[in-house]
C-alpha positions as CSV (number, residue, x, y, z in Angstrom):
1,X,-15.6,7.0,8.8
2,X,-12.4,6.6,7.4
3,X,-10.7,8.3,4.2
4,X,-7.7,7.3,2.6
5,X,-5.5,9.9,0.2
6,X,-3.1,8.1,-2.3
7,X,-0.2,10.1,-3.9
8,X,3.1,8.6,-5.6
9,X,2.2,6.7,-8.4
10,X,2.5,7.3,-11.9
11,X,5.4,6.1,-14.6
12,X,8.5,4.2,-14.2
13,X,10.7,2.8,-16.1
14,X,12.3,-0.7,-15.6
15,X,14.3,-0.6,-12.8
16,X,13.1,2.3,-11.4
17,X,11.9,3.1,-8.1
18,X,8.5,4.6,-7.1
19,X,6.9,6.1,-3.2
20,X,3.7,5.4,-2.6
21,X,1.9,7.1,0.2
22,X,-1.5,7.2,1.5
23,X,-2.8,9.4,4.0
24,X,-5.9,8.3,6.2
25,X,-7.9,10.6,8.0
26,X,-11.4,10.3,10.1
27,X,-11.9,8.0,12.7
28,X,-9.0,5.7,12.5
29,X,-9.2,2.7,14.7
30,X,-6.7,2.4,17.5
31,X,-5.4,-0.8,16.5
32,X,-5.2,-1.1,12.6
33,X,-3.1,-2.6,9.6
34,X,-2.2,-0.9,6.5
35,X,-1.1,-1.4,3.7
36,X,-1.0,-2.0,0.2
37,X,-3.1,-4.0,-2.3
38,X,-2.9,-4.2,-6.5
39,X,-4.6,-5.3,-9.3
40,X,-3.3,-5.6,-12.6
41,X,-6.0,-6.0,-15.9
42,X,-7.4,-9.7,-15.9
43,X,-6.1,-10.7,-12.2
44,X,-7.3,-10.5,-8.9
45,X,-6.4,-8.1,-6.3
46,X,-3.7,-9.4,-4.0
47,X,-2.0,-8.0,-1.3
48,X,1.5,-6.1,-1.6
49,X,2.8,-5.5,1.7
50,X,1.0,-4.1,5.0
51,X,2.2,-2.8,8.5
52,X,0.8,-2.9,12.0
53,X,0.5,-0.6,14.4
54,X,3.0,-2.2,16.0
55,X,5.4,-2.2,12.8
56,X,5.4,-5.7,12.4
57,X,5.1,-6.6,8.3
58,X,4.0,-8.4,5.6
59,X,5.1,-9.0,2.0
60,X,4.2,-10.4,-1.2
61,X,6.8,-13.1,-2.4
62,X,7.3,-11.1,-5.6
63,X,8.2,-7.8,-4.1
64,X,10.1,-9.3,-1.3
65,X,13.3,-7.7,-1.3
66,X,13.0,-4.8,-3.1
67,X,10.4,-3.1,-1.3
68,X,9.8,-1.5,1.6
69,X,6.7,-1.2,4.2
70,X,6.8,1.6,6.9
71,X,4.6,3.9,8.6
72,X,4.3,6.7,10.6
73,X,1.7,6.9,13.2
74,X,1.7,10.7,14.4
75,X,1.2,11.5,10.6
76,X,-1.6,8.1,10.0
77,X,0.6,7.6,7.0
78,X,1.7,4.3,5.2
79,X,4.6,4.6,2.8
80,X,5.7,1.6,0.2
81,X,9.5,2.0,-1.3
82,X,9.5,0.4,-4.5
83,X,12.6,-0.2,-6.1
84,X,13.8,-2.0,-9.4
85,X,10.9,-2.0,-10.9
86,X,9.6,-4.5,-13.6
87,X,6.6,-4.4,-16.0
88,X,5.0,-7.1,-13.5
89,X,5.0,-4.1,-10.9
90,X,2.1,-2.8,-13.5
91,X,-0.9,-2.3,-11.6
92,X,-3.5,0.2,-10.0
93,X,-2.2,0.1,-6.1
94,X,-5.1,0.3,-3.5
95,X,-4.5,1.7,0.4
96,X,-5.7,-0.2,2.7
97,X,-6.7,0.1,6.6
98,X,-8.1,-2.8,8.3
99,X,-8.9,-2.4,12.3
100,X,-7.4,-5.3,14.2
101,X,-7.8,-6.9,17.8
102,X,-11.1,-5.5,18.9
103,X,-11.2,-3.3,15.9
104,X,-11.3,-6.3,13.5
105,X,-14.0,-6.0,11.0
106,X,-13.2,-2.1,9.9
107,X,-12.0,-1.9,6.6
108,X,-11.3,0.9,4.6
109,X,-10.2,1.3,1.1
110,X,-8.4,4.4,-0.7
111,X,-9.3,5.5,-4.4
112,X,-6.3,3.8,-6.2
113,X,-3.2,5.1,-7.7
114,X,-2.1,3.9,-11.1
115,X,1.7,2.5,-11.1
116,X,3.2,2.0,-14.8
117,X,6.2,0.0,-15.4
118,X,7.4,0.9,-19.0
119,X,10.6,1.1,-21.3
């Protein structure tokens, strides 16, 4: 129903700064939250940072400050900023698209992009 398109990672050094987007395409719930999700080897996926519809945002403690959330709803595109990058930051970031309000319950995953933090 839904497909999400992931472009932007790849390698970094420390300190660097990456742009993730993700492109979603199909039938995209009115109402929605997207956003980004990692998981590094041996841990469990957690959540990055996500946006409404309605631009309000999330975000993990431990990017908090250096990253950035945003959206753009003509294009049903999610962007995530991420600057000063440390080896932490190591991880294969998911897209996400969850329906919200009466949409709640649609959940949509992208492919995953690989983000390398390395000197």
């Amino acid at each position: 129903q839904v497909q999400l398109v992931e472009s932007g990672g790849g390698l970094a050094q420390p300190g660097g700064s990456l742009r993730l987007s993700c492109a979603a395409a199909g039938v995209i719930p009115w109402s929605n939250t997207m956003g980004w999700y990692r998981q590094a080897p041996g841990k469990q996926r957690e959540l990055v940072a996500d946006i409404t519809t309605a631009g309000r945002t999330n975000y993990a403690d431990s990017v908090k400050g250096r990253s950035t959330i945003s959206r753009d709803i003509a294009k049903n595109t999610v962007y995530l900023q991420m600057n000063n990058l440390q080896f932490e930051d190591t991880a294969v970031y998911y897209c996400s698209l969850k329906g919200s309000g009466i949409y709640a319950g649609r959940d949509y995953w992208g492919q995953g992009t690989q983000v390398s933090v390395s000197s």
